[in-house]
C-alpha positions as CSV (number, residue, x, y, z in Angstrom):
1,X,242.6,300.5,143.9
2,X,241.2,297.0,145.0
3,X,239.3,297.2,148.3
4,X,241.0,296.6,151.4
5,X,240.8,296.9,155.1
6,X,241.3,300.9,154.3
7,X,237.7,301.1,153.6
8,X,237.5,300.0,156.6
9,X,239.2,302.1,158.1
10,X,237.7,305.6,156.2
11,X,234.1,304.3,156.4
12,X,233.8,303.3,160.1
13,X,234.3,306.6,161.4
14,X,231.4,308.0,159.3
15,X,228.4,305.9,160.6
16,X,229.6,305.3,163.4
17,X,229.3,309.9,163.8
18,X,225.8,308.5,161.2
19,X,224.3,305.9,163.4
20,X,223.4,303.3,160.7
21,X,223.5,300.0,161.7
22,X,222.6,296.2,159.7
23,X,219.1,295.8,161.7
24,X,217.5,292.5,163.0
25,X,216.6,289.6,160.9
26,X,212.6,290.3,161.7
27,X,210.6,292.0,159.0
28,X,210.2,295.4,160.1
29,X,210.7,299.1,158.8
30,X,214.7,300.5,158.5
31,X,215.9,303.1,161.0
32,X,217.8,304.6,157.8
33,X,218.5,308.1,158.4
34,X,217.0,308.9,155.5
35,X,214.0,306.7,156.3
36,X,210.7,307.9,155.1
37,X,207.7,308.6,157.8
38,X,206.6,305.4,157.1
39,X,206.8,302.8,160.4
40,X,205.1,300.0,159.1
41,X,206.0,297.1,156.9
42,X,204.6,297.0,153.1
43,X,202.4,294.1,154.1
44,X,200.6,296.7,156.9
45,X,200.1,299.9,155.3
46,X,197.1,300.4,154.3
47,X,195.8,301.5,150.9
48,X,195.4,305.6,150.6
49,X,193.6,305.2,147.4
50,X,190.7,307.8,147.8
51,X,187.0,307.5,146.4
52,X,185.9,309.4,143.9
53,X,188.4,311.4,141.6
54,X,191.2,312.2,144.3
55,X,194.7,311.6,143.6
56,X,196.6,309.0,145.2
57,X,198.5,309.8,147.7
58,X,202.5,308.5,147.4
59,X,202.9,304.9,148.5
60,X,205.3,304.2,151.7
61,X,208.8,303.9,150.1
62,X,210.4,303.1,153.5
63,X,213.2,301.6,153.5
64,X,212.1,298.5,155.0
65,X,214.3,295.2,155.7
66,X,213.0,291.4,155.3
67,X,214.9,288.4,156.1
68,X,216.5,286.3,153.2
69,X,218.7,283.7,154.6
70,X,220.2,282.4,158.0
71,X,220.7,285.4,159.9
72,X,220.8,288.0,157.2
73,X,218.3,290.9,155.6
74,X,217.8,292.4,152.4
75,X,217.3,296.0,152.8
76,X,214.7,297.5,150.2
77,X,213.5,300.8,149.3
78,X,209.8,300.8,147.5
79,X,209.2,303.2,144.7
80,X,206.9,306.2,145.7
81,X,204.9,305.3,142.8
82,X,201.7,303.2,142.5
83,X,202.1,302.6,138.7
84,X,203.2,298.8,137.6
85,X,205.4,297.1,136.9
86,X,209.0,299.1,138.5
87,X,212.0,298.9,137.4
88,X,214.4,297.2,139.6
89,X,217.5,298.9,140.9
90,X,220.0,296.3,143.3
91,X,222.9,297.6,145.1
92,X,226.0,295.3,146.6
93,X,227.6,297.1,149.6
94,X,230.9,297.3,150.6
95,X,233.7,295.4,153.1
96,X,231.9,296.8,156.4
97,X,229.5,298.7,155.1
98,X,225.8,297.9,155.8
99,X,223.3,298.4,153.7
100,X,221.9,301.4,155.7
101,X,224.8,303.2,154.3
102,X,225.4,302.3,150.8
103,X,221.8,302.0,150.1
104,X,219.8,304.3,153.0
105,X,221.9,307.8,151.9
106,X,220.0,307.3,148.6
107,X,216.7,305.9,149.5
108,X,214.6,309.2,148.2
109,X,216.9,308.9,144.7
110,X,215.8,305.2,144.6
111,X,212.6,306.0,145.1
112,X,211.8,308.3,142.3
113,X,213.5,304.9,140.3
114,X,211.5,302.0,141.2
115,X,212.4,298.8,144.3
116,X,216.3,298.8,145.6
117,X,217.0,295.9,146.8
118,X,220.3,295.5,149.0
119,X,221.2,292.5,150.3
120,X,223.6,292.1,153.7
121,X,227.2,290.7,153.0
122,X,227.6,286.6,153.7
123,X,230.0,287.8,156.5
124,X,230.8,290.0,159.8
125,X,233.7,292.6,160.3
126,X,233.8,291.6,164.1
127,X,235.3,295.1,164.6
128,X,234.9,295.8,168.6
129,X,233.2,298.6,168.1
130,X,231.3,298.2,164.5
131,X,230.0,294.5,163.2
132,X,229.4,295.3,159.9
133,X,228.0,293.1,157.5
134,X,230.7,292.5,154.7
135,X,231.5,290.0,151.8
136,X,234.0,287.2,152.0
137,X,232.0,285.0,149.6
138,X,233.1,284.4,145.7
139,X,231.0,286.7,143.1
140,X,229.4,283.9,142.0
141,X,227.6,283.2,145.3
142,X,227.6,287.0,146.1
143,X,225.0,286.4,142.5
144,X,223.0,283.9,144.6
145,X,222.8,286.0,147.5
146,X,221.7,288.7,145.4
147,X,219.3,286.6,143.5
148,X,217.2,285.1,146.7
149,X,217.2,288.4,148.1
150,X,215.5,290.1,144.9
151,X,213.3,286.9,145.3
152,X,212.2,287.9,148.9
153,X,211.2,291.5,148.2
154,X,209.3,290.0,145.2
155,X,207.6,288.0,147.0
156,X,206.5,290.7,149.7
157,X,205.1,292.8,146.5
158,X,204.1,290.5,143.8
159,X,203.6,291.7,140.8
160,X,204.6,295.0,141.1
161,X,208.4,294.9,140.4
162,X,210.5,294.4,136.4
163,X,213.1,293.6,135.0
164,X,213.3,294.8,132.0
165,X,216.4,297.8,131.8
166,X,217.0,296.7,135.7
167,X,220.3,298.4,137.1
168,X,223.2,296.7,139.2
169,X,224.9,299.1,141.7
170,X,227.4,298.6,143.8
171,X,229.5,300.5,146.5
172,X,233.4,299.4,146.9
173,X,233.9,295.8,146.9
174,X,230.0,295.6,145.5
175,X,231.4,298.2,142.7
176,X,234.0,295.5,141.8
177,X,231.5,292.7,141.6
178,X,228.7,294.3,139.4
179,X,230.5,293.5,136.1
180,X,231.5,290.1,137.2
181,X,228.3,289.3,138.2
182,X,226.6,290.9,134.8
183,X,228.9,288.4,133.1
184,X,227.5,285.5,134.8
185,X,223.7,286.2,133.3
186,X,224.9,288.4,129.8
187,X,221.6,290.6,129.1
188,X,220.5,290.5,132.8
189,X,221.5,293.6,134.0
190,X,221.6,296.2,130.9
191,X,222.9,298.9,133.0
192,X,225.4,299.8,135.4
193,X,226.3,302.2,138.4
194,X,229.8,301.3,139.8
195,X,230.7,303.7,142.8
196,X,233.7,304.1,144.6
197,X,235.4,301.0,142.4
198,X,238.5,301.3,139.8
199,X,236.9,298.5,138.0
200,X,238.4,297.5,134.8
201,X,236.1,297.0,131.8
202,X,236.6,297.6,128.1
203,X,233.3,298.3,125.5
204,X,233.7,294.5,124.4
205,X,233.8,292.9,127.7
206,X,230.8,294.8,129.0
207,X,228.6,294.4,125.3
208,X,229.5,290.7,126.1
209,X,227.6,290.8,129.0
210,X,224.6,292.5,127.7
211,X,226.0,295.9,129.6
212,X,224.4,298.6,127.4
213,X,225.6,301.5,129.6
214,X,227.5,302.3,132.7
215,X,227.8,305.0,134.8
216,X,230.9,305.9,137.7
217,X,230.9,307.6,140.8
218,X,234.3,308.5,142.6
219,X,235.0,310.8,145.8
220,X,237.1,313.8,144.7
221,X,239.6,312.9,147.0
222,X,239.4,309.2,146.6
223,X,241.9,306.9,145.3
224,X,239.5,305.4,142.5
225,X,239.0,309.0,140.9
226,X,242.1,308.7,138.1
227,X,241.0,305.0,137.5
228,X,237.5,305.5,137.2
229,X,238.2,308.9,134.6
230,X,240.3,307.0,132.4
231,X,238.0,304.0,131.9
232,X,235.1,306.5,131.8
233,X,237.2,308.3,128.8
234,X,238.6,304.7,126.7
235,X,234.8,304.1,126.9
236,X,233.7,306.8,125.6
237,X,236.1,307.5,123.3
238,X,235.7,304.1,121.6
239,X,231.4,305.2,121.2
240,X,230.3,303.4,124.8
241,X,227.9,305.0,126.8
242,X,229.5,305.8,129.9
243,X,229.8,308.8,132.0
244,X,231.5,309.9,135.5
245,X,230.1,311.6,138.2
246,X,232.6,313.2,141.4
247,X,231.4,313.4,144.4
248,X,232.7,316.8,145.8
249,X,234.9,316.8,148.8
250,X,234.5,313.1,149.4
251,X,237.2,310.1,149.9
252,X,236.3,306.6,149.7
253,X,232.7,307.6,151.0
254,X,229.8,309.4,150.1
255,X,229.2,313.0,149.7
256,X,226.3,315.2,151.3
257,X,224.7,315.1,148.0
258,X,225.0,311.2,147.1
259,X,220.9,311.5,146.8
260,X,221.2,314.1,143.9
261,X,224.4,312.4,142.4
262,X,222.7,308.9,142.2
263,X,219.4,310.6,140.7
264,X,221.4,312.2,138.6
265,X,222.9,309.1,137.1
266,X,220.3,307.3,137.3
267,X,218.1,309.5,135.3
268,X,221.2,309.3,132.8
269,X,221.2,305.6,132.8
270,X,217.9,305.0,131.7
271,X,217.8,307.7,128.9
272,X,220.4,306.2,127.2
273,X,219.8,305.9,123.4
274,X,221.2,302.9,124.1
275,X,221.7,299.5,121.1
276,X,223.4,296.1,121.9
């Protein structure tokens, strides 16, 4: 089921009850609900590095937001790790569905994973009561988008973030862009997390796009559940990595437990014994 204005519909009740909301355009810390303690930007928290032979203490993870273009932020979630490089992990929302949400419910998950970066949509619901960021933009400048705003983040912490087995996610309408956008750069993004999104991809299509492994997430009640089960299954079936995960009780949203689901596919994703 292609996204339409009934995501709108399901999602806007839910963070509205959540609180999230797209934030300002000013570098600053996220009011995510899941945000960490942490109330300063990367560029102001100070080192906890102790002397002698003390353990480091976990970095800030965030999330945090930084401006990328006219009017619009890339959300980001650090990695609670010191070590260099991390991996990168980018996540296209849905239609009216900030970042905050498709990106803040599974900040800790992220985390554990290296930087997510999340940029906002190129557009506005202009919903009365919620003004959502959304996407009205082709995927190839959805790419673009995406691309500047992985350029901001590694700006704000050079050095520190890779490429190498880097993982597109999306949520919805970003779920349905992810392999159209990993066939615009084949090798770019090895791995896949596609939530939410009854995308349809066969084993070639995704090996021609240097797609090594992909990994689904559907709401039990959701109308992407069949879809996403059958592709899961052709793919499998025909030797592809790929591999479903249901989020219990949930319709075209996330579960209570999107933090364990996502680390749970995430950890899956980057095990993969995986071969072009």
């Amino acid at each position: 089921m292609h996204p339409t204005a009934l995501a709108f519909v399901l999602f806007v009740p839910i963070v509205l009850a959540s609180g999230c909301g797209s934030g300002s355009t000013t570098p600053r810390a996220s009011t995510s609900p899941i945000a960490s303690a942490a109330s300063a930007a990367p560029s102001v928290v100070a080192s906890s590095r102790a002397s002698g032979s003390a353990p480091e203490e976990p970095r800030a993870i965030g999330p945090f937001e930084l401006p990328f273009a006219q009017g619009r932020t890339v959300f980001y979630v650090a990695p609670s790790s010191r070590d260099k490089p991390q991996r990168l992990l980018a996540n296209l929302h849905g239609m009216c569905n900030p970042p905050a949400y498709a990106c803040g419910y599974w900040s800790h998950a992220a985390s554990e994973a290296g930087f997510l970066v999340c940029p906002t949509g190129n557009s506005k619901c202009g919903h009365a009561m919620f003004d959502a960021p959304t996407w009205t933009e082709s995927y190839a400048k959805m790419d673009d988008d995406l691309e500047r705003s992985i350029a901001t983040v590694d700006g704000a912490n050079p050095g520190e973030m890779s490429r190498n087995g880097a993982i597109l996610t999306g949520f919805s309408k970003g779920g349905y862009a992810a392999p159209e956008i990993a066939k615009l750069h084949p090798g770019r993004w090895p791995l896949l997390l596609i939530n939410e999104a009854d995308v349809s991809v066969s084993a070639a299509s995704l090996r021609a796009s240097g797609v090594l492994a992909v990994a689904f997430v559907a709401g039990e009640r959701s109308g992407s559940i069949a879809g996403e089960r059958a592709t899961v299954a052709r793919l499998t079936k025909g030797g592809y990595p790929a591999k479903l995960w249901v989020m219990p009780g949930a319709g075209h949203y996330y579960s209570a437990d999107i933090d364990d689901i996502m680390r749970d596919a995430i950890a899956w994703l980057v095990t993969q014994p995986i071969s072009p």
